[in-house]
C-alpha positions as CSV (number, residue, x, y, z in Angstrom):
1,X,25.4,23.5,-95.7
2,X,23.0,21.9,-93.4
3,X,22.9,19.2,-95.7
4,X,26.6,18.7,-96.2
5,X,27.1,18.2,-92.6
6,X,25.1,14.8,-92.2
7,X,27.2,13.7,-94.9
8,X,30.6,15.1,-93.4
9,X,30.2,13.6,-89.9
10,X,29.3,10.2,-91.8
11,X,32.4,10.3,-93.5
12,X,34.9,11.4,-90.3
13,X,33.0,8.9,-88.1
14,X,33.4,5.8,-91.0
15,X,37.4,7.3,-90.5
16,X,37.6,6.9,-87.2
17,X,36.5,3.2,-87.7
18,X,39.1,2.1,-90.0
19,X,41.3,-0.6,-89.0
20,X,45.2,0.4,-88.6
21,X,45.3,-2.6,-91.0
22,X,43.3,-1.0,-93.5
23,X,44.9,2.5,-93.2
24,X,48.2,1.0,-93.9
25,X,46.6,-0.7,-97.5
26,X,45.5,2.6,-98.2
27,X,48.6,4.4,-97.8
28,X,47.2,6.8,-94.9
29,X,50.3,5.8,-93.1
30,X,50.4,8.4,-90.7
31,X,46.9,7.5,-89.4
32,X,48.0,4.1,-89.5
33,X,50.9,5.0,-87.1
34,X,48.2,6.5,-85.1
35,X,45.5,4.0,-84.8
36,X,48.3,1.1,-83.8
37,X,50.4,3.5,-81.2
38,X,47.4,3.7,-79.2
39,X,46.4,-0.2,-79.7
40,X,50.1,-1.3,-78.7
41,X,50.5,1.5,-75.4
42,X,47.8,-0.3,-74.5
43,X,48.9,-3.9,-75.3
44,X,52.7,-4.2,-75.6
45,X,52.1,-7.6,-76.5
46,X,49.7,-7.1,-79.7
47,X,52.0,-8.6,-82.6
48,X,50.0,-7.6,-85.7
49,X,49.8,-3.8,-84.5
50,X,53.2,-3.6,-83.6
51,X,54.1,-5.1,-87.6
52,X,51.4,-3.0,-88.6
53,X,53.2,0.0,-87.0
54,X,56.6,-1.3,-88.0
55,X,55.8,-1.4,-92.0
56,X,53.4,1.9,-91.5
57,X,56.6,3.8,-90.1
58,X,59.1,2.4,-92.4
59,X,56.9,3.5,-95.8
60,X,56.2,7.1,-93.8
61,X,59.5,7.8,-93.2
62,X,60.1,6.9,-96.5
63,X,57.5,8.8,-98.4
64,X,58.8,11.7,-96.7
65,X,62.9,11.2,-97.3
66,X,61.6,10.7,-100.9
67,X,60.5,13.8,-101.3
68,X,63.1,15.7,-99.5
69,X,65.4,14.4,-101.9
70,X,63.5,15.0,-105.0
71,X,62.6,18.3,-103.9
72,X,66.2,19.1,-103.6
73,X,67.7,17.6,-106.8
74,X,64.9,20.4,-108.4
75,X,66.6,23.0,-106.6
76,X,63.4,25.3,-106.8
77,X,63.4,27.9,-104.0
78,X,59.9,27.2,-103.5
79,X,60.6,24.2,-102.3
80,X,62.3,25.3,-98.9
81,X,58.9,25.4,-96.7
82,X,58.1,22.2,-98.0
83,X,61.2,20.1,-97.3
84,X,61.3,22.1,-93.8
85,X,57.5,20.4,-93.2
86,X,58.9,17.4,-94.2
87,X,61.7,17.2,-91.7
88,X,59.1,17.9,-89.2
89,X,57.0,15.5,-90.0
90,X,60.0,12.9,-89.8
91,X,61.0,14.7,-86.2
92,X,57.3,14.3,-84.9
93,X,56.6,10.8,-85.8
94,X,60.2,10.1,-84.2
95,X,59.0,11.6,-81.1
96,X,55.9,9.8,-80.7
97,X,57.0,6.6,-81.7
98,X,60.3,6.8,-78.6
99,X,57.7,7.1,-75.8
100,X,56.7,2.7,-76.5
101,X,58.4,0.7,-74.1
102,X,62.4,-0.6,-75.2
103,X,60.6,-3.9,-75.8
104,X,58.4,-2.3,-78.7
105,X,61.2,-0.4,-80.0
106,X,63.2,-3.2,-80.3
107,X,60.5,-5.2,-82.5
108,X,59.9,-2.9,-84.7
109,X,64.0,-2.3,-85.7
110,X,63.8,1.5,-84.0
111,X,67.0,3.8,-84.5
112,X,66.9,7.5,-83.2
113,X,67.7,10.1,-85.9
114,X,69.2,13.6,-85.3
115,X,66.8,16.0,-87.2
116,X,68.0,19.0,-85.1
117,X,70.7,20.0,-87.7
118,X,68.4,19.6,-90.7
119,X,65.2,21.1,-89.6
120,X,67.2,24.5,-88.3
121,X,68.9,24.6,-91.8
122,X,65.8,23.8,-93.7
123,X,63.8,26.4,-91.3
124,X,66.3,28.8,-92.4
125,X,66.2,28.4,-95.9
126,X,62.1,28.4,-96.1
127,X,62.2,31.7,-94.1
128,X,64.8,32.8,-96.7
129,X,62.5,32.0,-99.4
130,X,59.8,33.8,-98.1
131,X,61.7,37.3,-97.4
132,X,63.6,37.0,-100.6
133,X,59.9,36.4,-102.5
134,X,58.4,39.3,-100.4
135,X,61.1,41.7,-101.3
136,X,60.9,40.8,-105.2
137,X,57.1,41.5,-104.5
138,X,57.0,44.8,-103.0
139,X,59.9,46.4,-105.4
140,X,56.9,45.7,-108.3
141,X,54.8,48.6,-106.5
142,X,51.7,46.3,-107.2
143,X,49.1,46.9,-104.1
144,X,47.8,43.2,-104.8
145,X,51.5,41.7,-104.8
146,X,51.8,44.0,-101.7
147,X,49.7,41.9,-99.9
148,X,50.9,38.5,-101.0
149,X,54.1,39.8,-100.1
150,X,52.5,40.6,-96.2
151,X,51.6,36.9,-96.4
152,X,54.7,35.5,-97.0
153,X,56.4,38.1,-94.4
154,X,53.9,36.5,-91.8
155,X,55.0,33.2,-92.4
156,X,58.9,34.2,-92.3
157,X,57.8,35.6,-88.5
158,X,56.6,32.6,-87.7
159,X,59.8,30.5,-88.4
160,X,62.0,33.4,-87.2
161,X,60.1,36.0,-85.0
162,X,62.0,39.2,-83.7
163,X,64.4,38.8,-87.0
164,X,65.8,42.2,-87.8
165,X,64.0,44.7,-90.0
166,X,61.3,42.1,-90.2
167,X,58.6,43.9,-88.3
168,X,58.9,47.0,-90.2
169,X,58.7,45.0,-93.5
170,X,55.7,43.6,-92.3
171,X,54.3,47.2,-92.0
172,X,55.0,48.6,-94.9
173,X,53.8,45.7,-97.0
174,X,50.8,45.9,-94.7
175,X,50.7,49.9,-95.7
176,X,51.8,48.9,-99.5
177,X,48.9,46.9,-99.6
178,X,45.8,48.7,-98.4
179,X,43.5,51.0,-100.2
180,X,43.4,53.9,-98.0
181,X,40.6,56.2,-98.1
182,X,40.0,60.0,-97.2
183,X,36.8,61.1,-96.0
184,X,35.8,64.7,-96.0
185,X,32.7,67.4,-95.2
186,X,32.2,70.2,-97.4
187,X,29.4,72.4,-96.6
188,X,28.1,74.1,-99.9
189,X,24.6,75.1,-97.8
190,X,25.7,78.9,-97.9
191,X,24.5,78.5,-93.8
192,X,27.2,78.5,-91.3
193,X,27.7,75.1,-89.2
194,X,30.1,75.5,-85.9
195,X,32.9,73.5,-86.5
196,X,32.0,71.4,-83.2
197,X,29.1,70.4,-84.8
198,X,30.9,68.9,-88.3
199,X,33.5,67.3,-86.3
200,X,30.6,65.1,-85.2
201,X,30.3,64.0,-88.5
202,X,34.2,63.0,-88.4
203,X,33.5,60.8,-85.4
204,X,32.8,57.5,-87.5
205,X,33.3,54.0,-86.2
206,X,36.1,52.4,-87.6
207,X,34.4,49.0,-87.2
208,X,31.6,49.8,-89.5
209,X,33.6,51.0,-92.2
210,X,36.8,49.3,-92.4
211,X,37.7,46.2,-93.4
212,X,40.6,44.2,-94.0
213,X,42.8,46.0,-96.3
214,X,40.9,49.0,-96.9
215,X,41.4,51.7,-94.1
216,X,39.3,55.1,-93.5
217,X,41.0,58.3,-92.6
218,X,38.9,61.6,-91.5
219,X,42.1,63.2,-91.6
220,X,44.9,63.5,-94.0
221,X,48.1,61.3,-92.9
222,X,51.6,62.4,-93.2
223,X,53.0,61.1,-96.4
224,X,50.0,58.5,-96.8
225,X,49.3,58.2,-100.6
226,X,45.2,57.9,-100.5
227,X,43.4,55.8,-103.3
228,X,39.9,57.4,-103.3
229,X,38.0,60.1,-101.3
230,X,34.6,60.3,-100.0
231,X,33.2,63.4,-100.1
232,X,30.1,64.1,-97.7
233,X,28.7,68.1,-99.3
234,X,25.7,69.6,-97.2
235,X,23.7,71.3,-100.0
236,X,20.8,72.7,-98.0
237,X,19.6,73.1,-94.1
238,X,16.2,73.8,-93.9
239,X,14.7,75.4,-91.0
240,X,10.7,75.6,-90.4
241,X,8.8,78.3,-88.5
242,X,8.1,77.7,-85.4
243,X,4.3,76.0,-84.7
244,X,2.2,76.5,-81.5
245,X,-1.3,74.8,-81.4
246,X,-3.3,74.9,-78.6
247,X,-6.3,72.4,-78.6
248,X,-9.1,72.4,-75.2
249,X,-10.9,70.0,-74.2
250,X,-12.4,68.6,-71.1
251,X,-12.7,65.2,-69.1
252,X,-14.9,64.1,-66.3
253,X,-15.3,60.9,-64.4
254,X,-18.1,59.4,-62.3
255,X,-16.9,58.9,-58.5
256,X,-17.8,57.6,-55.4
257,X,-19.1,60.2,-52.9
258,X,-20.3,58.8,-50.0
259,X,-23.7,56.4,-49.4
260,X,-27.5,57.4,-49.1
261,X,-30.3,56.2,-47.7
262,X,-32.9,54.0,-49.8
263,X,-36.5,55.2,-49.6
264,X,-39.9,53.6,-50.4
265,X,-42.9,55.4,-52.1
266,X,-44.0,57.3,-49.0
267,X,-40.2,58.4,-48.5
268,X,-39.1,56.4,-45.6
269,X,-36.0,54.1,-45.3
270,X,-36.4,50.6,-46.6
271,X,-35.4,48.0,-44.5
272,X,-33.4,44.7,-45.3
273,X,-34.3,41.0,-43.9
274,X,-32.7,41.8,-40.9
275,X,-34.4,44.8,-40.4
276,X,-31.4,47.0,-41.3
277,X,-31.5,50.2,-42.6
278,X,-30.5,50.0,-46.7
279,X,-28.3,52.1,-48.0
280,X,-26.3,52.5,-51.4
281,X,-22.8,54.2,-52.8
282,X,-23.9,57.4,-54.0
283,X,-21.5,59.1,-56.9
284,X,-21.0,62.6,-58.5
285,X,-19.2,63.9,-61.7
286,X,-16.2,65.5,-61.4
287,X,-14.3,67.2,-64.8
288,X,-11.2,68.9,-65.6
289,X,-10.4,70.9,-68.7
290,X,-7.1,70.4,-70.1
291,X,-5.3,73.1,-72.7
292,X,-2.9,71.0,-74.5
293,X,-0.2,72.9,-75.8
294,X,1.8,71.2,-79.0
295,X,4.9,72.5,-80.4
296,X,6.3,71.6,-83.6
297,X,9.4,72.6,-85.7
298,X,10.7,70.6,-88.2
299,X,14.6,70.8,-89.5
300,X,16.4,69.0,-92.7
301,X,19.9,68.7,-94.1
302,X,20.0,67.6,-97.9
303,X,23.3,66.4,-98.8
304,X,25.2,64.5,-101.8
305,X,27.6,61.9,-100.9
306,X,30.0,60.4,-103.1
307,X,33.3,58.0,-104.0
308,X,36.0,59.3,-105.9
309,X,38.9,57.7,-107.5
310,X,41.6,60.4,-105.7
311,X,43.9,60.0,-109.2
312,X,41.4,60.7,-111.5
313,X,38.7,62.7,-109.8
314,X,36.3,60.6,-111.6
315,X,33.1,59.5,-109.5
316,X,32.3,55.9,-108.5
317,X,28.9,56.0,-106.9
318,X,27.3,59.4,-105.8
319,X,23.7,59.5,-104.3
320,X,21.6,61.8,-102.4
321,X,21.2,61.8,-98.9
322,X,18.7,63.5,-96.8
323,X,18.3,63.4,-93.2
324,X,15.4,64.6,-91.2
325,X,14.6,65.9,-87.6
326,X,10.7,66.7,-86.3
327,X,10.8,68.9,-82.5
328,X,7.2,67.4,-81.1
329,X,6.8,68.3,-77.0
330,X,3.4,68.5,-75.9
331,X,2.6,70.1,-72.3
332,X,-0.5,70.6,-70.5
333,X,-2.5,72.7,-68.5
334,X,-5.5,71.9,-66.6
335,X,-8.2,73.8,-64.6
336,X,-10.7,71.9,-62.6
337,X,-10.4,68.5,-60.5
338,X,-7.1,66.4,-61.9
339,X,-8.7,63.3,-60.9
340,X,-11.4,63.5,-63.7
341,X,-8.0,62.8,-66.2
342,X,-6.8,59.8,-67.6
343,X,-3.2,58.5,-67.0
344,X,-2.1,60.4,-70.2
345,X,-3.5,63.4,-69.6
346,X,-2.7,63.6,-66.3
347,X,1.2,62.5,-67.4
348,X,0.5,65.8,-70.1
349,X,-0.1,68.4,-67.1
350,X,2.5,67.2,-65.3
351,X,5.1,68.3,-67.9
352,X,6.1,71.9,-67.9
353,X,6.7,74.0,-71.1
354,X,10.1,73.6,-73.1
355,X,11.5,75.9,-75.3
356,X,11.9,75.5,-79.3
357,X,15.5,73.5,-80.0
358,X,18.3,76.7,-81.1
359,X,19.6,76.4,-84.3
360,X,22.8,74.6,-83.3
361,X,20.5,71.8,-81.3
362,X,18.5,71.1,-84.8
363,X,21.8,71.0,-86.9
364,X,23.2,68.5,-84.1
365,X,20.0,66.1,-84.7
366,X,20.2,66.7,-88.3
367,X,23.7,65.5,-88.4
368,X,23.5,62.4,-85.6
369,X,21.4,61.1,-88.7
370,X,23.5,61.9,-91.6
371,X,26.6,60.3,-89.8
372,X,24.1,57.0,-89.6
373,X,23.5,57.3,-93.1
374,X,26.6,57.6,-94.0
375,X,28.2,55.0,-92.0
376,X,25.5,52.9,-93.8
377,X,26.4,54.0,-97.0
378,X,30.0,52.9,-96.8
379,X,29.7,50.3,-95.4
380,X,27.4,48.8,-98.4
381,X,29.2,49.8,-101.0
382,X,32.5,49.2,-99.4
383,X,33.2,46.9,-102.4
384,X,33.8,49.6,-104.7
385,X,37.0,50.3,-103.3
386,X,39.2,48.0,-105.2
C-alpha cells in the first residue's frame, strides 16, 4: 500500500493539471465543465474557456439524455436508479452553470430546463425498484438474499425516508439476515457454583464478539430462530489445600552512633593542624529478625467450549479450556530494631495477616479468566459462523 500511494498522488496531481482543453478531448466533460467554470468566474472575458465550456456542456448534457433514453426504450426495472442519477446529474450541472454572469450565459446559448418533474418521478420509480427487489428477496427465505435485500431497503430510505412500513422492513430484513447465536453455561463439575457467580460468565462484551451480521445472545429471544449455539461446560473445579510456610531470617545494618575521640599510642587525643581535638563518626550494628509468613492456595476450572450448528447438533470447533488462579499474600513479622530492614522487608511487616480466599472468592477468579478466554475464543473463530 505504501507503495501504491506515491503512485496515486502522482496520478491525481498530473489530473489536477490538465487543461480544460484537454479534458474536453478526452471526454471527461464534466471535469472539463469544472476546470473552465472556475477559469471564466474569474475572467468573464476568457473566449476559449467559455467555448471550451460551451461544447463541454452541450456533449454532457448529451451523454446523459442519451442514456436516459436508451435506458428507457429497455424498459429494465433496474434501470430506474440509474436514469434518476442521470437527471441529477443534468439538474446539478444546470445549477452550477446559472450562477455565470447573463453575459456568459448568453455566449454559450444557455436555456433553463425544468428537471423538478422528472427527477421526483424518476426518484420514485428507483425507490420502487428497490422495495419491489427487496420484497422478491426476502419471500426466498435465503439469509444471504436477506441481506441484499437490507441493502436495497437502505437505499429506498434514502430517496424516501419515513415511507410507510419501510422502517420495519428494514428490521426484519436486518433480522432475516443475521446469524444469531446462543451462548450457554452448563456446569457438568458435580460442584455447586451460586448462580451469581455463572451470571458473571453471561456478562460478555458485545463489542468483542459481535460483528456485523452475526449477533450473540446469553439469553434465549422470544421467537428468535438461532443458527448455532456455543456451549461453555465446566468439567472440573479444583481446589488445593491450604499452604502455610513460615521462613526466619534476620537483617542488620551498620549505623551511625555518635563520634569518638582519636587516640595516639600512649592513649591521649590526637590533635589536628590547628590544634583541635580529632574525632570520628563512630557506628554500631543493629538487626531485626523477620518471620515471613507465605500463604498459598491454588484453584482451577477445566472446561470444554464448543460451536454447534443449532439444526443439526453437529460440532464446529470444540477445544479445551482451562483457567487458573494462584492466592500468594505474604506478611511479616519482626522482632528487634525495624531499621536494620530493607524497604521490602520493612513493606512485608507492615502488612497484616489475610485470610485464605472462601470457595465462592476462588470460583469468582477462576471464572473472570474463563470469561477472557472465552471472549477470546469467539472472537477468533468468529468466522465459523457462516
Amino acid at each position: 500500500m505504501k507503495k501504491l500511494l506515491p503512485f496515486v498522488l502522482m496520478t491525481i496531481f498530473l489530473a489536477g493539471c490538465k487543461s480544460s482543453e484537454k479534458l474536453l478531448q478526452q471526454g471527461d466533460y464534466d471535469q472539463a465543465i469544472n476546470k473552465s467554470f472556475k477559469k471564466v468566474v474569474s475572467n468573464p472575458s476568457d473566449s476559449k474557456q467559455i467555448s471550451i465550456l460551451r461544447k463541454s456542456l452541450k456533449l454532457a448534457n448529451q451523454q446523459d439524455l442519451d442514456a436516459i433514453k436508451q435506458l428507457q426504450n429497455d424498459g429494465n426495472p433496474a434501470s430506474e436508479p440509474i436514469i434518476y442519477k442521470h437527471y441529477l446529474s443534468l439538474d446539478q450541472r444546470q445549477n452550477l452553470i446559472q450562477r455565470l454572469p447573463d453575459q456568459v450565459l448568453r455566449h454559450i446559448g444557455f436555456k433553463h430546463t425544468d428537471f423538478n418533474s422528472a427527477i421526483s418521478h424518476s426518484k420514485k420509480a428507483a425507490a420502487l425498484y428497490y422495495h419491489n427487489e427487496a420484497v422478491n428477496l426476502l419471500e426466498t427465505h435465503d439469509i444471504y438474499n436477506a441481506r441484499k435485500a437490507y441493502y436495497l431497503l437502505q437505499s429506498e430510505a434514502s430517496l424516501t425516508p419515513g415511507a410507510p412500513g419501510l422502517s420495519e422492513m428494514i428490521k426484519e430484513a436486518r433480522d432475516a439476515g443475521t446469524i444469531h447465536v446462543i451462548f450457554e453455561v452448563q456446569n457438568s463439575s458435580g460442584q455447586e457454583i451460586p448462580p451469581a457467580i455463572t451470571e458473571k460468565l453471561y456478562q460478555m462484551n458485545p463489542n468483542v464478539i459481535d460483528r456485523n451480521w452475526t449477533l450473540f445472545d446469553t439469553y434465549p429471544v422470544k421467537n428468535r430462530s438461532y443458527q448455532y449455539f456455543v456451549k461453555l461446560d465446566i468439567n472440573m473445579i479444583q481446589v488445593s489445600p491450604q499452604q502455610i510456610n513460615r521462613n526466619t531470617f534476620e537483617e542488620k545494618k551498620k549505623i551511625a552512633d555518635g563520634w569518638q575521640y582519636v587516640l595516639d599510642r600512649r592513649g591521649n587525643v590526637k590533635k589536628d593542624s590547628a590544634g583541635n581535638d580529632i574525632k570520628i563518626p563512630k557506628y554500631k550494628i543493629i538487626r531485626c529478625q523477620v518471620t515471613q509468613v507465605t500463604l498459598v492456595q491454588e484453584s482451577s476450572v477445566i472446561s470444554t467450549i464448543g460451536i454447534y450448528n443449532n439444526a443439526t447438533g453437529r460440532p464446529v470447533k470444540v477445544q479445551n479450556m482451562q483457567s487458573h488462579f494462584v492466592f500468594n499474600y505474604r506478611y511479616g513479622k519482626a522482632r528487634g530494631n525495624l531499621k536494620a530492614l530493607d524497604k521490602q522487608s520493612l513493606e512485608m511487616v507492615s502488612r497484616g495477616p489475610m485470610p485464605f480466599p472462601d470457595y465462592p472468592q476462588l470460583l469468582i477468579e477462576n471464572l473472570r479468566v474463563l470469561k477472557e478466554k472465552t471472549e477470546y475464543f469467539l472472537r477468533t473463530n468468529r468466522n465459523l459462523f457462516q
